[in-house]
C-alpha positions in Angstrom: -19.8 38.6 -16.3 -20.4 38.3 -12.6 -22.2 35.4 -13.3 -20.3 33.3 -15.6 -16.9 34.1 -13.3 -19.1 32.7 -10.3 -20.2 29.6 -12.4 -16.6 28.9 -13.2 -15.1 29.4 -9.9 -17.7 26.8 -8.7 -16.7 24.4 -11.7 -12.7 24.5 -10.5 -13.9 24.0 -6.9 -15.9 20.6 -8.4 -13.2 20.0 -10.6 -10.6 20.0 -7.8 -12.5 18.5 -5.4 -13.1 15.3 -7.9 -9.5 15.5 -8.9 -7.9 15.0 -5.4 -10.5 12.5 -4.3 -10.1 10.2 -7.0 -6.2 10.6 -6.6 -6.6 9.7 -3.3 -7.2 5.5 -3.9 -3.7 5.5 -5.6 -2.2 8.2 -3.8 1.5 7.0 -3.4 3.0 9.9 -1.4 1.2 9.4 2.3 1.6 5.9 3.6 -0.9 6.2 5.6 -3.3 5.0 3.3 -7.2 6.4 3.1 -9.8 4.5 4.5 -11.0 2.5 1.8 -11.0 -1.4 1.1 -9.3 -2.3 -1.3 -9.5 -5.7 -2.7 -8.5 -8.7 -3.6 -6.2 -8.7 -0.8 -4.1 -11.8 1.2 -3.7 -11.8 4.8 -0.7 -13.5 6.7 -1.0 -13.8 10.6 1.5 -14.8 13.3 3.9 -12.3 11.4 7.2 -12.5 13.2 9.5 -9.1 12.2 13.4 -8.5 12.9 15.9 -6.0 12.2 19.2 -6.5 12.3 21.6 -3.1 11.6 25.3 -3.3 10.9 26.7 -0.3 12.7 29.6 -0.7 10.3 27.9 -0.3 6.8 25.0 1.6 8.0 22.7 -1.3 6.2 19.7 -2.6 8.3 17.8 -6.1 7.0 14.0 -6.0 8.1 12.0 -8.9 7.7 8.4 -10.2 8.2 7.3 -14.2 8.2 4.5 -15.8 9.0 1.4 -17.6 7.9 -1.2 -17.1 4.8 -4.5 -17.3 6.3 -7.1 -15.7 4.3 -8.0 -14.1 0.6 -10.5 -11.7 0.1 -12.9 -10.6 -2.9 -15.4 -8.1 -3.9 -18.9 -10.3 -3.9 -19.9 -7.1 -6.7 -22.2 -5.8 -4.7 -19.6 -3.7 -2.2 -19.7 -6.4 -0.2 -16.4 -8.9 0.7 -16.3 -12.3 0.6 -13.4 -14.5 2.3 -12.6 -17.2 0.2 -10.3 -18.7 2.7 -6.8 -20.4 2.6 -7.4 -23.9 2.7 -3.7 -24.7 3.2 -1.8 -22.2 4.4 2.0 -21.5 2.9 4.4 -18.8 3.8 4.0 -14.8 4.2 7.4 -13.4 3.6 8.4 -9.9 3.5 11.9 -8.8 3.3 13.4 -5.1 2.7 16.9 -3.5 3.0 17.4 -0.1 4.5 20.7 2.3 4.0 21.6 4.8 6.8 24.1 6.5 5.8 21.9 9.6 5.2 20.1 11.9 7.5 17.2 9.5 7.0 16.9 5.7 6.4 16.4 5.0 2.2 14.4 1.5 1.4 16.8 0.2 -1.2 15.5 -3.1 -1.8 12.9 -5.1 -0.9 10.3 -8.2 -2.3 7.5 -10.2 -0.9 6.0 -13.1 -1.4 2.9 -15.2 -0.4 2.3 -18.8 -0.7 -1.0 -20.7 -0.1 -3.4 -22.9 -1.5 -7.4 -22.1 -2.0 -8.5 -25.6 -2.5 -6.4 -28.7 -1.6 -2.9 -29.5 -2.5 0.2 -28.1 -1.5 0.8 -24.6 -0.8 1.6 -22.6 -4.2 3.0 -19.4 -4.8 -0.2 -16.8 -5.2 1.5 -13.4 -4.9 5.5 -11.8 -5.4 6.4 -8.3 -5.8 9.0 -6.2 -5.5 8.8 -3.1 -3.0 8.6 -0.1 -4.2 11.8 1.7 -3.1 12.5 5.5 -1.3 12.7 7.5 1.9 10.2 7.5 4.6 6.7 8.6 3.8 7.3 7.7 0.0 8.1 4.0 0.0 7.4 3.1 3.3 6.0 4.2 6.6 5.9 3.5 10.3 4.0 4.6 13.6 1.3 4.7 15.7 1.4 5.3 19.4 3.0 2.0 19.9 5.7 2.2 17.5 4.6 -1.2 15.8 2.9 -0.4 12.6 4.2 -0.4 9.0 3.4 -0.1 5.9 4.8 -0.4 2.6 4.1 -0.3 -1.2 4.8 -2.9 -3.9 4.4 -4.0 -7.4 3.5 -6.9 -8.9 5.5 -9.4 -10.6 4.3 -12.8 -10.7 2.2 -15.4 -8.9 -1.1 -17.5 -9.8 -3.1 -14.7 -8.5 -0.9 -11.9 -10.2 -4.0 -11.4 -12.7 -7.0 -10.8 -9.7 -4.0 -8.1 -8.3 -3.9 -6.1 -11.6 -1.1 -7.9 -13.6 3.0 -7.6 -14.0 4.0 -4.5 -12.6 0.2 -3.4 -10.9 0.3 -1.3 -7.6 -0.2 -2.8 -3.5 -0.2 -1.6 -0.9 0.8 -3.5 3.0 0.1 -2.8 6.5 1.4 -4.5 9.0 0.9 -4.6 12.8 3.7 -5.7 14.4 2.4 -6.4 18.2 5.8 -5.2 19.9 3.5 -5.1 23.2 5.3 -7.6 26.1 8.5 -7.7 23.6 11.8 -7.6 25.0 13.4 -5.5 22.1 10.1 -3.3 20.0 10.8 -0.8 17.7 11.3 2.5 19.0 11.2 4.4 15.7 15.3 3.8 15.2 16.5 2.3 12.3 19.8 2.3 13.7 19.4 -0.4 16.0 18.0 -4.2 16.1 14.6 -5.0 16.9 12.0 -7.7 17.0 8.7 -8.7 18.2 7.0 -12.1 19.6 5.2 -13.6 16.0 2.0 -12.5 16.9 1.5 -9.6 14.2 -0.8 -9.2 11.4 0.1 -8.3 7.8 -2.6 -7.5 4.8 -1.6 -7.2 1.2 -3.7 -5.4 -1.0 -4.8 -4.3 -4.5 -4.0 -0.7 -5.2 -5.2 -0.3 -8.7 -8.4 1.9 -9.3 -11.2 0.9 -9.0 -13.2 1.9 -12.9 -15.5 4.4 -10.8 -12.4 6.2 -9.1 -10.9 6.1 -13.1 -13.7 8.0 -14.0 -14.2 10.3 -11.1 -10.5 11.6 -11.9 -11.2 12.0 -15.6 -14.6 14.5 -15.0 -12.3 16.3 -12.5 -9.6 16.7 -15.0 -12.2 17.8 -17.8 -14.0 20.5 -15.2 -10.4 22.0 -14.6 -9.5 22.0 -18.0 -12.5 23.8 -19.1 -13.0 26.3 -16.5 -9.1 27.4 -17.2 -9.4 27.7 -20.9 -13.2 29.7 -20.3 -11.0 32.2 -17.6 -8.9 33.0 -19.9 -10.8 33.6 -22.5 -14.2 34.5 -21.3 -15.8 35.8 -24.6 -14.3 32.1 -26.9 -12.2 34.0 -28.2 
């Protein structure tokens, strides 16, 4: 008995272990996302980001523009290859923020990245609508500078919609806002206007699982499962 209790307590641990790990590449509670690569993804560079808060209705309008510069794939072998924006198009973020409350609530919010691979005129590769919530759900913001962000987002149309998952898929964005040298950075108030010099970076990224991660979540589920169903009923009965 000592044995078999042993064996399943070391099966949870497994199955617990698996389970949390392989949450952990869509994990949509902590915006600080895990240290992974996830791909495809679009890059925009000289990112220019402004608030602008209405004291009146409490509402604040964030926004992020800049330049498409690069797109990145998996080369299959867990390596990354750039396949480069041959003519760049716009990187647009925009999001609304309500005050009213004790903390500030992302209420609306889309994106939206234009480019082109090959020649031709820029076209429109990515838009999505940000997913919407408080602080630390829907968005988040920090370092010891005050000038990164991050957001989440889902997928709704564009020529590369397809390499991102499809209508409705998960991203994820961080941005780095380069407040150093501004004359108004972002102190971690949403109650007041600020803005940086257009020198930030912004990265777009796939947040769907990878098949591996899938099935990582699945064996943890299964060990769980089973080592419940055998602690409560030891003898199959």
């Amino acid at each position: 008995m000592n044995v078999t209790m042993k064996t399943l307590k070391t099966l949870a641990v497994i199955g617990t272990l698996s389970l949390w790990a392989g949450l952990q590449s869509n994990a949509q509670t902590d915006i600080t996302f895990p240290p992974v690569v996830y791909l495809p993804d679009l890059t925009g560079q000289l990112i220019d980001v402004g608030y602008n808060y209405d004291a009146g209705t409490q509402i604040g309008t964030f926004s992020a523009d800049g330049l498409t510069t690069d797109y990145n794939i998996s080369d299959g072998n867990g390596g990354v290859i750039d396949v480069g924006i041959q003519n760049p198009g716009d990187y647009n973020l925009s999001a609304t923020f309500d005050n009213s409350g004790p903390s500030p609530i992302l209420t609306s919010g889309t994106l939206s990245i234009s480019g082109n691979i090959g020649e031709g005129d820029p076209l429109l590769l990515l838009s999505a609508d940000l997913v919407t919530g408080a602080a630390g759900t829907a968005f988040g913001y920090g370092d010891l500078n005050n000038d990164e962000f991050e957001f989440l987002f889902k997928v709704n149309g564009g020529s590369l919609m397809d390499a991102f998952g499809g209508d409705g898929a998960a991203g994820g964005i961080t941005l780095e806002a380069f407040f150093s040298g501004s004359s108004d950075p972002f102190t971690g108030s949403w109650t007041s206007n600020f803005g940086n010099t257009g020198g930030g970076d912004m990265d777009s990224f796939s947040m769907v699982p990878e098949p591996s991660s899938i099935l990582f979540v699945l064996v943890g589920s299964i060990l769980l499962i089973g080592g419940y169903r055998c602690r409560r009923n030891p003898l199959g009965v």
